[in-house]
C-alpha positions in Angstrom: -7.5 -25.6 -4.1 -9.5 -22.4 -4.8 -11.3 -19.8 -3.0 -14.9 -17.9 -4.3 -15.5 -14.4 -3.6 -16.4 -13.9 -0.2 -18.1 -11.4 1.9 -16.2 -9.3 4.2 -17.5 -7.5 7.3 -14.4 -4.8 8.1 -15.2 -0.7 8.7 -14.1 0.6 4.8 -11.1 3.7 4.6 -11.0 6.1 2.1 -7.8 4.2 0.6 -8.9 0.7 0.4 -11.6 -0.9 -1.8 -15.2 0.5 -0.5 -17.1 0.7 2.5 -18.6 -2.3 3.6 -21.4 -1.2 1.7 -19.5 -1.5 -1.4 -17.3 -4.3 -0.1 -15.4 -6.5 -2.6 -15.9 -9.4 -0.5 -19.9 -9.1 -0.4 -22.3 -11.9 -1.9 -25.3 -9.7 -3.3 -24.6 -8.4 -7.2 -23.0 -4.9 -7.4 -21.2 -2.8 -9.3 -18.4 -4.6 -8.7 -19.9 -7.5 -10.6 -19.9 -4.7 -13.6 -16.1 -4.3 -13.6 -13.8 -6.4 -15.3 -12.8 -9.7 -13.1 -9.5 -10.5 -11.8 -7.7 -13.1 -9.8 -4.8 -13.5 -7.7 -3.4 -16.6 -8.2 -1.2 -18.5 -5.7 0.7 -21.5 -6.4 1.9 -24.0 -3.5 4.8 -25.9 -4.1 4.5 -29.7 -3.1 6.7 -32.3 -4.0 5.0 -35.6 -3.5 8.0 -37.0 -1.1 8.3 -33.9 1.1 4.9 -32.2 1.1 4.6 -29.1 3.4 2.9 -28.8 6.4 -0.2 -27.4 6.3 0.0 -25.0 8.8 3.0 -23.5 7.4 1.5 -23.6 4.3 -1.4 -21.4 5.3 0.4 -19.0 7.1 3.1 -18.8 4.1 0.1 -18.2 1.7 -1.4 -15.4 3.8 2.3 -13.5 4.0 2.3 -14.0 0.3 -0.4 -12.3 -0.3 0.6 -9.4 2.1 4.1 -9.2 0.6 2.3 -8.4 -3.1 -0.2 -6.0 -1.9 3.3 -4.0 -0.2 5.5 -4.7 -2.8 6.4 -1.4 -4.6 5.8 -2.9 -8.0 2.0 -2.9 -6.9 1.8 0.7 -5.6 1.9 4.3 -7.2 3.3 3.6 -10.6 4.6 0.5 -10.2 4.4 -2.1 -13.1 1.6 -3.8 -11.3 -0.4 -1.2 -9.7 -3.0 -0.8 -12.4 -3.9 -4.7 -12.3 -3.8 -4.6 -8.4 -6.4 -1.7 -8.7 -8.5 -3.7 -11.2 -8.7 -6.5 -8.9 -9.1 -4.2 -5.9 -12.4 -2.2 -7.6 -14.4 -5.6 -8.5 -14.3 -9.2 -6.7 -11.6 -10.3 -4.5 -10.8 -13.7 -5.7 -7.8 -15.9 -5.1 -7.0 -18.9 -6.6 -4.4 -21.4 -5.0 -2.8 -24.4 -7.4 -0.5 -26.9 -6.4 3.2 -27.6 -8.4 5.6 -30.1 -8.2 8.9 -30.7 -10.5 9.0 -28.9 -13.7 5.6 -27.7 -13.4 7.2 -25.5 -10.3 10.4 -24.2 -12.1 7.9 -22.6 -15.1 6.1 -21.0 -12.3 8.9 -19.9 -10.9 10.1 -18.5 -14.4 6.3 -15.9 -14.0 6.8 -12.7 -12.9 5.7 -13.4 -9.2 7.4 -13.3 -5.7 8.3 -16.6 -4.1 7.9 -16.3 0.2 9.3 -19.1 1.5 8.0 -20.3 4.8 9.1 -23.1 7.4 8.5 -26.0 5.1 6.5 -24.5 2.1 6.6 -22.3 -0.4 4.3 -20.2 -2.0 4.4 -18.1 -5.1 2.2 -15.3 -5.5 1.6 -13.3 -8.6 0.0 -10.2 -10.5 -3.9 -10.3 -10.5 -4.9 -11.9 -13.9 -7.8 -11.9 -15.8 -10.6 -14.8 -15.1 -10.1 -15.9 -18.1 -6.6 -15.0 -19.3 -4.5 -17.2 -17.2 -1.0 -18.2 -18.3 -1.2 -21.3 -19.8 1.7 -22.8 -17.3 -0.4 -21.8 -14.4 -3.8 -22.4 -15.7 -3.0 -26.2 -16.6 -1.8 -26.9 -13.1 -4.6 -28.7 -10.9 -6.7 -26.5 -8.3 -7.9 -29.8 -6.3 -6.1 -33.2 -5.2 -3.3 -33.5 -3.0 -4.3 -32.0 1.0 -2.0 -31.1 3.6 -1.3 -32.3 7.1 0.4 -30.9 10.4 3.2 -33.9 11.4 2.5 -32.0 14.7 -0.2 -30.1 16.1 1.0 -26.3 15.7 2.6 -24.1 19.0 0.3 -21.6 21.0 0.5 -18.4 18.9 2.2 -15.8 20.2 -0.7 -13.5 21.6 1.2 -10.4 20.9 1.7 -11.2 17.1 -0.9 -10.9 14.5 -3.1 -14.3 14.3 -5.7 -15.6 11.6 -8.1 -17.3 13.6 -9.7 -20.4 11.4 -13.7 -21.2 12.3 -13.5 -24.7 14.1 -16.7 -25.4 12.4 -15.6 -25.6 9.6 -14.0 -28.5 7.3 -11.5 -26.6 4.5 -9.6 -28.2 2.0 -5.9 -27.1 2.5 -6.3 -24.9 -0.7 -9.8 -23.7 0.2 -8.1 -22.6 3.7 -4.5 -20.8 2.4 -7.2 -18.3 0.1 -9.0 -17.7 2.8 -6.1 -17.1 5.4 -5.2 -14.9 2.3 -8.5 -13.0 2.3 -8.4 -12.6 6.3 -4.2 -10.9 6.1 -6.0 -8.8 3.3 -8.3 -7.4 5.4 -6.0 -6.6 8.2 -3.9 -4.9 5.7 -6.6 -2.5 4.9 -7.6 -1.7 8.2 -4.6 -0.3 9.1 -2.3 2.8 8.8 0.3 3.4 6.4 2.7 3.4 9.4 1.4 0.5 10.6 1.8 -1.0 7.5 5.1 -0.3 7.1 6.1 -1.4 10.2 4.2 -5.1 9.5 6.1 -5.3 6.1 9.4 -4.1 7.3 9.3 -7.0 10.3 8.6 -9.3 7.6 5.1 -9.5 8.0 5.0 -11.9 11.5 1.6 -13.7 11.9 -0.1 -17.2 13.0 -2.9 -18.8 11.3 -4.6 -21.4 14.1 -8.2 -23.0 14.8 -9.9 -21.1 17.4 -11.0 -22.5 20.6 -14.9 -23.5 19.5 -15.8 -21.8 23.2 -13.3 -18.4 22.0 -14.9 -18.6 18.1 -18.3 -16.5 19.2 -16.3 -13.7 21.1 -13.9 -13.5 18.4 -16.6 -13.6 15.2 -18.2 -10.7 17.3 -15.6 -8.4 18.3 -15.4 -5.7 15.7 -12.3 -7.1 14.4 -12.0 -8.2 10.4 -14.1 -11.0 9.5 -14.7 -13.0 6.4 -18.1 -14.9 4.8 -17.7 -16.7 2.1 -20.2 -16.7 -0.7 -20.5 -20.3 -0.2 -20.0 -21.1 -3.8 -17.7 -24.4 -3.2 -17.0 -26.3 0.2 -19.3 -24.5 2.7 -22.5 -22.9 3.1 -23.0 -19.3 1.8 -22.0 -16.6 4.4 -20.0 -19.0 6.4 -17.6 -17.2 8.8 -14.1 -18.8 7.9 -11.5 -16.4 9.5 -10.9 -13.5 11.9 -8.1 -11.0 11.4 -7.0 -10.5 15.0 -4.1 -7.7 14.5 -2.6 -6.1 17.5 -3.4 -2.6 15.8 -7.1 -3.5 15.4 -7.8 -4.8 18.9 -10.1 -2.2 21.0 
């Protein structure tokens, strides 16, 4: 369950990562690539008798990686504002592993924040190096066990911030929740520190669904946030996997 860098096609703002010149998300070598890499890991909890449903699951993961990049321990001078930054100035990369059992309490025992959705749960922590992973996340596997919606998911609310998935495309349930996480990110980015706060203070509302395959060429072209992904596992390179359709970024 793991995500590769992506590209990103968003406008840049003078406090976020780069123009989308020098987006973190982009698939040609830059001097991002220079920079020391980090990753955001994300661990979904599944016991094997009660797995989550995967819808919840994606939309958990993507609030979990909004409810980091607000927390106040990853701003200013918080205790993890100089690894968000790192992560921030070179690739964007996410990595999502599944826990059960034990192997979820000793995750749980990380530094991290837990955000606990309708049926899943989804802990996020502090960027880490590529290759300095804690040893009880780094043994925990990144593939195996997929998800499954018992029933297909409600209409979203149209007023709400939504995550619209590519209907093109065929995602592993961890390849999907990173890149639901990539797709909240941008949103984040995009918009005002008021409009921040007011996302984060409401809990940070928002659907993820499959668009309608008639709606998916309006939406990939409408100006709002959009994701490619480098193509390096699953898909094709520069495969559109997710629009950020905020209410604050609609024209």
């Amino acid at each position: 369950m793991s995500s590769d860098p992506t590209v990103a096609d968003a406008p840049g703002r003078p406090d976020v990562p780069g123009p989308a010149e020098d987006s973190p998300f982009r698939s040609e070598r830059t001097a991002r690539d220079e920079a020391p890499q980090f990753v955001l890991p994300l661990v979904v909890h599944i016991e094997k008798a009660a797995p989550p449903a995967r819808t919840d699951a994606l939309e958990t993961a993507a609030r979990a990686v909004l409810t980091i990049l607000g927390d106040e321990r990853a701003l200013g001078d918080g205790e993890w504002a100089q690894v968000v930054r790192d992560w921030q100035d070179a690739r964007i990369r996410k990595v999502v592993r599944r826990a059960r059992g034990a192997e979820w309490r000793r995750a749980e025992a990380l530094p991290g924040i837990t955000v606990t959705g309708k049926s899943a749960e989804v802990r996020v922590f502090p960027p880490v190096p590529l290759d300095g992973w804690p040893k009880d996340l780094a043994k925990l596997q990144v593939s195996g066990t997929d998800l499954d919606d018992p029933e297909p998911p409600v209409d979203a609310d149209p007023t709400a911030p939504v995550l619209w998935l590519n209907p093109d495309l065929d995602m592993s349930a961890g390849k999907t929740m990173a890149q639901a996480g990539h797709g909240a990110q941008l949103a984040w980015w995009e918009l005002s520190d008021e409009e921040r706060a007011a996302w984060r203070d409401a809990g940070f509302p928002l659907a993820v669904r499959t668009a309608d395959p008639a709606r998916w060429g309006e939406l990939s072209t409408s100006g709002l946030p959009l994701v490619r992904d480098a193509g390096f596992t699953e898909i094709a390179p520069g495969s559109c996997t997710v629009v950020a359709d905020h209410p604050a970024l609609r024209s």
